[in-house]
C-alpha positions as CSV (number, residue, x, y, z in Angstrom):
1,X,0.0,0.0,0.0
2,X,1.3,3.3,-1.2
3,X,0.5,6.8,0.7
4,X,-2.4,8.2,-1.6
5,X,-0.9,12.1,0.1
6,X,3.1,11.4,-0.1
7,X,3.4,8.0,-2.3
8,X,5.5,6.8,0.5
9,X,5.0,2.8,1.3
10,X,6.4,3.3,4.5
11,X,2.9,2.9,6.4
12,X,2.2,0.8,9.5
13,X,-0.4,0.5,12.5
14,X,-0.1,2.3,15.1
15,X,-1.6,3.6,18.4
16,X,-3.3,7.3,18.2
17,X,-5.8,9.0,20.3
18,X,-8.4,10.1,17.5
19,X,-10.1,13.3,18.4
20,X,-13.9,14.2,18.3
21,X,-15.7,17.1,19.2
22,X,-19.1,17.2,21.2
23,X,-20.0,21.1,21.9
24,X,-17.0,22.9,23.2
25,X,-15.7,19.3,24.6
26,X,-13.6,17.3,23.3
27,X,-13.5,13.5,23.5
28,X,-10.1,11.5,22.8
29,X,-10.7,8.0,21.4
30,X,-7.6,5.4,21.3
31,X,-7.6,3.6,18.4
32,X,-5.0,1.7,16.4
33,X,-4.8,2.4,12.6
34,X,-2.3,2.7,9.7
35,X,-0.4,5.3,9.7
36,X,1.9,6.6,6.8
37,X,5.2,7.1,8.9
38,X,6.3,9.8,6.2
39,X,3.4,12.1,6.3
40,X,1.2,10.9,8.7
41,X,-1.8,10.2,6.9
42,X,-4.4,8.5,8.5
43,X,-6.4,5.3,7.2
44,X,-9.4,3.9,8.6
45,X,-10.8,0.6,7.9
46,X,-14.7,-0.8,8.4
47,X,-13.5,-1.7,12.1
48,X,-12.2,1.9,12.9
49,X,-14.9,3.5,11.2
50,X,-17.3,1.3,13.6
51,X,-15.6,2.0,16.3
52,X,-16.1,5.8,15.6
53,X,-19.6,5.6,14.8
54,X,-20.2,3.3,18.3
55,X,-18.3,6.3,20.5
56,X,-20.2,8.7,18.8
57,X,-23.5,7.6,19.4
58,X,-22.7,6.3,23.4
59,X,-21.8,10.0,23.6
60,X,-24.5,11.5,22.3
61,X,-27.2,8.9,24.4
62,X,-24.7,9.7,27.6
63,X,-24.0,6.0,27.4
64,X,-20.3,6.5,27.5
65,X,-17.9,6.7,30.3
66,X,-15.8,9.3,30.1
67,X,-12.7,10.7,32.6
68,X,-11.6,14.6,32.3
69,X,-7.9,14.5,31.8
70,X,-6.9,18.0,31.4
71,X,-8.4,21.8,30.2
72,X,-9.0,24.0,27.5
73,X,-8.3,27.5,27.7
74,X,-9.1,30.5,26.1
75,X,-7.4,34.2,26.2
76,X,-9.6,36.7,26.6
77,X,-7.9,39.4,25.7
78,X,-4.0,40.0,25.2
């Protein structure tokens, strides 16, 4: 498999924490995917793209269990 952004081949799975919004929250979701090493283009497969869709939904019926693991800020002024 070639990099469809770079044309590299050098593209392997690996562990990320893939990011979704809900509101002015943000969830992050681990997930393990291919990777292109060179670019880092992301590829998601039928499983991944379940996965996804599963989280989304649990979030959205409050089904999901969640832990706060940091904070956003925003300036105000500067």
């Amino acid at each position: 498999m070639k990099c469809v952004i770079c044309k590299s081949s050098d593209i392997q799975l690996k562990m990320v924490e893939e990011e979704m919004k809900s509101g002015t929250d943000i969830l992050l979701v681990p997930m393990e995917i291919l990777v292109c090493k060179h670019c880092g283009e992301r590829y998601y497969d039928r499983k991944a793209m379940r996965k996804i869709e599963d989280v989304r939904s649990k979030l959205h019926q409050k089904e999901l269990e969640v832990k706060e693991v940091g904070k956003v800020l925003r300036a105000l002024s500067l």
